[in-house]
N, C-alpha and C positions, 0 to 999 in steps of 0.2 A: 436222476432227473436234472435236467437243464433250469436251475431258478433264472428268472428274469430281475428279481428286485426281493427286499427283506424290511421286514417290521421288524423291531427291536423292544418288545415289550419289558416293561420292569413294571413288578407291583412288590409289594408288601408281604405277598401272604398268594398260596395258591393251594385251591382245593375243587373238586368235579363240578362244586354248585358255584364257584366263585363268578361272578360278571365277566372278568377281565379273558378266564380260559371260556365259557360258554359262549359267550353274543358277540368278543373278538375274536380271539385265535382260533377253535373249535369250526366259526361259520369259515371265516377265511380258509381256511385249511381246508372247508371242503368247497367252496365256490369261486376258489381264484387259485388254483393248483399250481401255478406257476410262481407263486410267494413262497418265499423262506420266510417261516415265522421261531425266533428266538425268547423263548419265556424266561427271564429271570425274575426270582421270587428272593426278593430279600429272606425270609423265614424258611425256614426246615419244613420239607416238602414230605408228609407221611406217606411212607410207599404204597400205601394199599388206596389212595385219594382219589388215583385215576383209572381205577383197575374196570370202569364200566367205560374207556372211551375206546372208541374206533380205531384199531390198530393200524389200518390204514392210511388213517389221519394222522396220526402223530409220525409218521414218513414224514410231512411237511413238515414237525414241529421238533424241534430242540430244547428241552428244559433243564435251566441252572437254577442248582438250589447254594443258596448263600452262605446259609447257614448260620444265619443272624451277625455275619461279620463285614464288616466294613473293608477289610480287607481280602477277606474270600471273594466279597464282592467286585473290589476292582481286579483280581485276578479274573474273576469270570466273564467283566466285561472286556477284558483284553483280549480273552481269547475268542468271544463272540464277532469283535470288530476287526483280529489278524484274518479269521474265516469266510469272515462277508471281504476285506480288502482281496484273498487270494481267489475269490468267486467273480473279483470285480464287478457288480453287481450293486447299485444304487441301495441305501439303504434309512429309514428313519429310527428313531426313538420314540415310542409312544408310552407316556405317564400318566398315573392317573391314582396315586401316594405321595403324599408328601414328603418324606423324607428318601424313601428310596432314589427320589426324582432328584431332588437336591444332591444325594451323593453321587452318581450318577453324572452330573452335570459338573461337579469337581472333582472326579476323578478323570474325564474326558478334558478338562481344562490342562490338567496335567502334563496328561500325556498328549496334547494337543491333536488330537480323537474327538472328533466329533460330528457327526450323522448331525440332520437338521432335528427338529424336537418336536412334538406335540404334546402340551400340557393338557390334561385334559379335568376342567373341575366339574364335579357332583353336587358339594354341598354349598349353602348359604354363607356368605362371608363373616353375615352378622352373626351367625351361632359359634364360630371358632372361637376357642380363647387367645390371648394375646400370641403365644407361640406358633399355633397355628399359623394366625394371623399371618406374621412375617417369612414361616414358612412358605406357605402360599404365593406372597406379593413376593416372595424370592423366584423362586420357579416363575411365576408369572411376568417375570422379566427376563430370566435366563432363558426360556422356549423362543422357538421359532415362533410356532403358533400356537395357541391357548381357543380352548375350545369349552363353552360351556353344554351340560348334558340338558341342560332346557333352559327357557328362558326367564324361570324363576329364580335360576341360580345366578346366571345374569346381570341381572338385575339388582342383586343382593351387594355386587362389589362397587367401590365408588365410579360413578361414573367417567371422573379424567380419566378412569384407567385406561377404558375403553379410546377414547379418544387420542391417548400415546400411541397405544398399539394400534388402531385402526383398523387395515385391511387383515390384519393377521389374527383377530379376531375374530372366532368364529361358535354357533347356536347349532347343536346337531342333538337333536332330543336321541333321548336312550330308544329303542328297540326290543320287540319280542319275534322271539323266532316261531312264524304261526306255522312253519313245515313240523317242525319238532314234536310244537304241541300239538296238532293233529296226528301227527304217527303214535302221539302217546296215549292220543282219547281212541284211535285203532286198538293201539294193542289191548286195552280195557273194555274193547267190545262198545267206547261211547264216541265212537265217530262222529257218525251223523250229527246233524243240525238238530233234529228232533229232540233225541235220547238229551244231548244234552243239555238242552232247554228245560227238558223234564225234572234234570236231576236225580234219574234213579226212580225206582217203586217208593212211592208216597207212604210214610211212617210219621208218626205222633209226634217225633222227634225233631224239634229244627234248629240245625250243624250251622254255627258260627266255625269262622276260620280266620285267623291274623298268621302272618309269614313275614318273619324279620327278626335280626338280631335280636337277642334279650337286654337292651341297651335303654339306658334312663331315655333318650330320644322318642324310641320307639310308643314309653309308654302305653306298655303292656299290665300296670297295675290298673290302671282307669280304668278299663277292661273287663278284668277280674272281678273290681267292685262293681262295675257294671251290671255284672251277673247275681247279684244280690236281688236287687229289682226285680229280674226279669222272671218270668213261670219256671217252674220247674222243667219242664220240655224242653229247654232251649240248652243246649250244650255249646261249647268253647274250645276249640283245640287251635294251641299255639304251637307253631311248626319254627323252630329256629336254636339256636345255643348263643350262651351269654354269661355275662357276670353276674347279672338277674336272675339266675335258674334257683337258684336254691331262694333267693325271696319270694319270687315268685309262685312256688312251689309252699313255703310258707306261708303266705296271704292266701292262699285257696284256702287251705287247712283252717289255718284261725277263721275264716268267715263261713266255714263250716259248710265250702261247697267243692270241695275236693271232687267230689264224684262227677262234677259238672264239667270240670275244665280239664282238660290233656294239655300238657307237654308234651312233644316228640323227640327234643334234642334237632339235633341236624339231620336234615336226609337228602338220598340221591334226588337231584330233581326231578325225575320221573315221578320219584314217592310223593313229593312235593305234590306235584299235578295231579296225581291219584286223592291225594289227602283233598284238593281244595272239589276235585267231581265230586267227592262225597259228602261235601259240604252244602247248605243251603245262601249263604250270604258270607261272602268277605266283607273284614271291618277292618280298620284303621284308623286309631286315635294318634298318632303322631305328634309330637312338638316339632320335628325335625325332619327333613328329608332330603334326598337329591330329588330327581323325576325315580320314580318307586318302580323296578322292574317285577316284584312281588305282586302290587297292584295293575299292571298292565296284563300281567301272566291270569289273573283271577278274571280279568276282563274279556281275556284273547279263550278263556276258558266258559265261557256263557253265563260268568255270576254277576249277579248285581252286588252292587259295593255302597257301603257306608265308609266315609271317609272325612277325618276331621278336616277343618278350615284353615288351610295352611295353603300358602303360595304354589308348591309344588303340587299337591293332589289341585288346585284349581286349574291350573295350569293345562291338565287334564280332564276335569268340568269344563272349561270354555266348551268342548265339542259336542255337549249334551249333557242335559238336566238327570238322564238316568245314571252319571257317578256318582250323585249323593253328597253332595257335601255338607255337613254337619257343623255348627258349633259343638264343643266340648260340655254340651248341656245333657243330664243324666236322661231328661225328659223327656227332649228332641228326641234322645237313640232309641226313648223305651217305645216312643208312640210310633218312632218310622219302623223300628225291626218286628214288632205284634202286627201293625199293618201287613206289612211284607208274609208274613208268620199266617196273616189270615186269608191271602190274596196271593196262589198258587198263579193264579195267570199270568200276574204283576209282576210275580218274579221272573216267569219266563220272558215276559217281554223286556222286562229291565236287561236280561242278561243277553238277549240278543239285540238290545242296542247297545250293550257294551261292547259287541264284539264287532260290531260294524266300527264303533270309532275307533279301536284298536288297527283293522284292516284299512281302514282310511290313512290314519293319522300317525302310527306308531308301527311300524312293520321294521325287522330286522336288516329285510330287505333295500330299503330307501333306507335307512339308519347308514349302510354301508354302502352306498351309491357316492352319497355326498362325504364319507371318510377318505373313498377310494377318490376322487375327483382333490380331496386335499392331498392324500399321500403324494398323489400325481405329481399334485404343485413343486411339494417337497424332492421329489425326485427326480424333478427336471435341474434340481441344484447341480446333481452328479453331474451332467452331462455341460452344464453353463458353468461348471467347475472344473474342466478339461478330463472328467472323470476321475477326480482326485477333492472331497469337499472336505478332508481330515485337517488339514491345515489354515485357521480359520484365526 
């Protein structure tokens, strides 16, 4: 195939349910064919990671594994940037790790190599520790353009920054892919609008579901204690892996509600989607977050959501009172989830206004209208570069 133009992605870490291979490379590779897309993954790629993806697709896609080296890594971006120079072929960097980004950007210094940059930040400024911190404001000067994933994130860094950088600053909230999740409530027979409003044949049982790392952030204990409170009927299943698994897994036990709460570990996204149709309510106590693609996906899925008071889940509240947002108050959760628990209606309507403001406000589709509309910018460089933007 003839490419016209290439992404340059670098992350940290690559695995089937990762952000950066799903709602980027993944949709790109299948709705803009004429992009070469190049995956480097700072971290040791397990081989068996992508064994559910689209053969097809990965025709567009090229994946370097680093191998945790700093210098495997600048071999590998040499050979990504001699590849795209002999395809002469416009090309960007898209980041969105800190550290990868940063080396990255000094091994291209180097070798005076360098594609134009898109930083791309997820979390709050204020929750980074000091290292972070100048990690961050490093890349965020090093990039072309810095891009936040919503405008809670935003908002979180000081404002001169914004005003240095000005036009190269840019708000592109995160994305769900609602084809995806539609092919995937098909293959589970819960297609329709109806069925899954319903949530399945009605049983005594009412399915809590939380999806996210096992990370102090996440605050996944609050949770678990949570479930002390609550009747006996109401069940917990935590879908994610972490540093937390094994406390976790501890704190059910000592509070002597083991039977109540699941762990899943990691799973294929599909499973993912499968685990939250079975559920009755997504929750989310959070201290921390980017814009939460976990929570978009539970919305684009017909659930109604309980979600703590934190910038980013409101961020997502502005477009309707049915995302739930909560204080961290044990009392608020007990009295909104038994409500919910006794008002089978409530839930279906909750869960089909959620998935309108998903389809309004949050679609994969418009996520990547406005990316593609920035690469453009960026790759108009090639050409106002006499087809040469290496030497910079």
């Amino acid at each position: 195939m003839s490419y016209k133009r290439a992404v340059i992605t670098v992350t940290h870490s690559l695995s089937s349910t990762s952000m950066e291979f799903n709602e980027f490379v993944l949709f790109r590779a299948r709705h803009f064919p004429e992009e070469l897309h190049f995956l480097v993954s700072y971290a040791p790629i397990v081989e068996n990671q992508l064994r559910c993806c689209d053969p097809e697709l990965l025709k567009n896609i090229r994946i370097l594994d680093c191998q945790r080296s700093p210098f495997v890594m600048r071999q590998r971006l040499k050979t990504v940037i001699h590849d795209i120079q002999l395809l002469n072929i416009p090309s960007v960097f898209h980041f969105g790790h800190l550290r990868p980004a940063l080396l990255t950007h000094l091994f291209c210094s180097i070798s005076r190599q360098r594609p134009p940059s898109l930083f791309t930040i997820h979390s709050s400024f204020k929750n980074y520790r000091l290292p972070s911190k100048i990690l961050s404001l490093a890349n965020f000067f090093l990039s072309d353009h810095v891009n936040y994933v919503g405008q809670a994130a935003c908002d979180s860094y000081p404002h001169w920054l914004r005003h240095v950088r000005n036009s190269s600053v840019h708000v592109i909230t995160n994305g769900v892919d609602l084809d995806r999740v539609d092919i995937i409530c098909n293959l589970y027979g819960r297609g329709n609008q109806a069925k899954l409003a319903c949530g399945g044949k009605a049983t005594q049982e009412f399915k809590l579901i939380n999806v996210g790392r096992l990370v102090g952030a996440k605050n996944q204990k609050w949770l678990i204690k949570l479930m002390t409170e609550l009747p006996d009927e109401i069940t917990l299943t935590i879908v994610g892996s972490g540093n937390l698994e094994k406390d976790l897994i501890k704190l059910s036990c000592d509070l002597q509600i083991d039977h109540r709460v699941k762990l899943t570990g990691s799973l294929e996204r599909e499973d993912v989607y499968r685990e939250i149709l079975n559920s009755d309510l997504f929750v989310s106590s959070s201290i921390r977050e980017g814009l939460p693609i976990a929570v978009l996906e539970a919305m684009a899925l017909v659930r109604p959501t309980i979600l703590s008071d934190i910038p980013p889940h409101k961020e997502i509240g502005q477009y309707g009172e049915s995302v739930g947002i909560l204080a961290l108050d044990k009392a608020l959760w007990r009295e909104r989830i038994d409500n919910f628990r006794k008002n089978q209606a409530k839930l279906r309507q909750i869960g089909q206004e959620n998935r309108k403001i998903v389809e309004s406000h949050f679609s994969l589709a418009s996520m990547h209208n406005q990316y593609t509309k920035l690469y453009r910018l960026m790759w108009s460089k090639f050409k106002s570069a006499g087809r040469n933007y290496t030497q910079r």
